[in-house]
N, C-alpha and C positions, 0 to 999 in steps of 0.2 A: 446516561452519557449521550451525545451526540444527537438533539431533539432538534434542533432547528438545520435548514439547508445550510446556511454557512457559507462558505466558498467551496468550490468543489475544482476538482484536479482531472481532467481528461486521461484515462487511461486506455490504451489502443493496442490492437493485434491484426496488419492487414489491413483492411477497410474498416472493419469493425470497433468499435469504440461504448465505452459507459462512461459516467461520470462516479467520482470517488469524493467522500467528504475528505477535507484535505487536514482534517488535524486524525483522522484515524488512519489516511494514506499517508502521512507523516511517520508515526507510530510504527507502523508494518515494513516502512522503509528503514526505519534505524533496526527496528527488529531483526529483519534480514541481515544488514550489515554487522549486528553482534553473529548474527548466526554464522556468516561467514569465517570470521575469525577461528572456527574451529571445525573448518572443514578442508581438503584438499581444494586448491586452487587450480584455474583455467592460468595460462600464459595472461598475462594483461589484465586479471582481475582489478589490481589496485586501480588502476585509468576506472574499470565499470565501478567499482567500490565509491569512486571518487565521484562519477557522475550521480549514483545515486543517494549518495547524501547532499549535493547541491540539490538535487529535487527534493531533498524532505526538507531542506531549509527556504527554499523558493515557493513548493508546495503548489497553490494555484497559480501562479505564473508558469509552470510549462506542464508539457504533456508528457505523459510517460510512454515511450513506445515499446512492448515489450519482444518487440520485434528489431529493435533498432538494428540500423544497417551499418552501424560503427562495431559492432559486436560480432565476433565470430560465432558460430554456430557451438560451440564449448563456452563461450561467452555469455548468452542465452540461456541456453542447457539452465549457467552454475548461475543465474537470475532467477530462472523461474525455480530452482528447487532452494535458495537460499529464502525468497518470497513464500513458499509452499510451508517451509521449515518453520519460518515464522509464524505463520499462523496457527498452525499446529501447539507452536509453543503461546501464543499467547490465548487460546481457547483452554489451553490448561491453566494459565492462570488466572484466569478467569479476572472477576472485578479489580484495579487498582486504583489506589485512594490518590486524589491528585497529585499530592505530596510525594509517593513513592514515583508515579511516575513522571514526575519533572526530576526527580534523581536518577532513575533509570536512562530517561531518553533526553542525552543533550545534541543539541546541534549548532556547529559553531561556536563551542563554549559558553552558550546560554540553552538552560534548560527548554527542553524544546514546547511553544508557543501552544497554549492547550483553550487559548481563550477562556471562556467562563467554564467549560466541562470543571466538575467536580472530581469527577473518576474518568477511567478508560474500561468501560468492557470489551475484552478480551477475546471474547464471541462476538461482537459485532465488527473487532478489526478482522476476526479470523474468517467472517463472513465474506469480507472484501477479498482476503489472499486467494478464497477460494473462486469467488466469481473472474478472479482473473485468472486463473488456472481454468476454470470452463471458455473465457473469449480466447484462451492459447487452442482449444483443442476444439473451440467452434460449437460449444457446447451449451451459451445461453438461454434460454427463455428466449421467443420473441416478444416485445416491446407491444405491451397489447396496444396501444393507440398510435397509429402513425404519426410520424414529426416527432417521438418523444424516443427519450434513454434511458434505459435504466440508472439508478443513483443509487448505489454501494456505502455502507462505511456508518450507517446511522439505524440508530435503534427504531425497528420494525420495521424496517426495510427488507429487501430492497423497494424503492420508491422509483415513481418514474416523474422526469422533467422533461 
């Protein structure tokens, strides 16, 4: 899964930012919003539920800021642990055959957009949920070559661009 750079999705906390393949930053997004569904809710969830599945259907077109300044502080919180949740569940499930997951993850009523990937490993989305749980708590790697970001979400990674 996930061999070539692809398009990639800016993900951000503060000043600090990576870049994310955007069909496994797709995937971790709809993941989290199943996860949601069976967790206690933040006042205004549905509004963030709502913003984050336009970002898995938009994908590289905007940035995700896991900070956003639209979201209260419980708003946040119930982001970053439905993202955390996710990952968690999709490293245990480790490989999916394309097929399963175009029936798994749709967006907008069409199975969500997996380009040529064959399967989704499961460990390499859960790789990304957790690099963004390290840029929440300021916890990355430094970017060994100056100018460059790290790049999340693809098999052997992380990579730097």
């Amino acid at each position: 899964m996930i061999r070539g750079m692809g398009k990639t999705v800016s993900v951000g906390f503060g000043v600090q930012f990576f870049w994310a393949y955007d069909v496994s930053f797709g995937i971790l997004i709809l993941e989290a919003i199943d996860v949601a569904a069976g967790m206690s809710q933040p006042d205004g969830a549905g509004e963030v539920l709502d913003g984050l599945r336009a970002h898995a259907q938009v994908g590289a077109s905007w940035a995700l800021a896991l900070d956003d300044d639209r979201w209260s502080p419980p708003q946040r919180e119930f982001v970053h642990r439905i993202i955390a949740e996710a990952g968690r569940r999709l490293r245990e499930r480790g490989i999916m055959p394309r097929i399963e997951a175009e029936t798994r993850y749709v967006a907008g009523n069409e199975p969500f957009a997996l380009r040529f990937e064959e399967h989704v490993d499961g460990a390499v989305v859960a790789d990304l949920a957790e690099a963004m749980n390290h840029l929440i708590h300021d916890e990355l790697p430094p970017v060994p070559d100056v100018g460059h970001h790290w790049f999340y979400g693809v098999e052997g990674g992380p990579l730097t661009i």
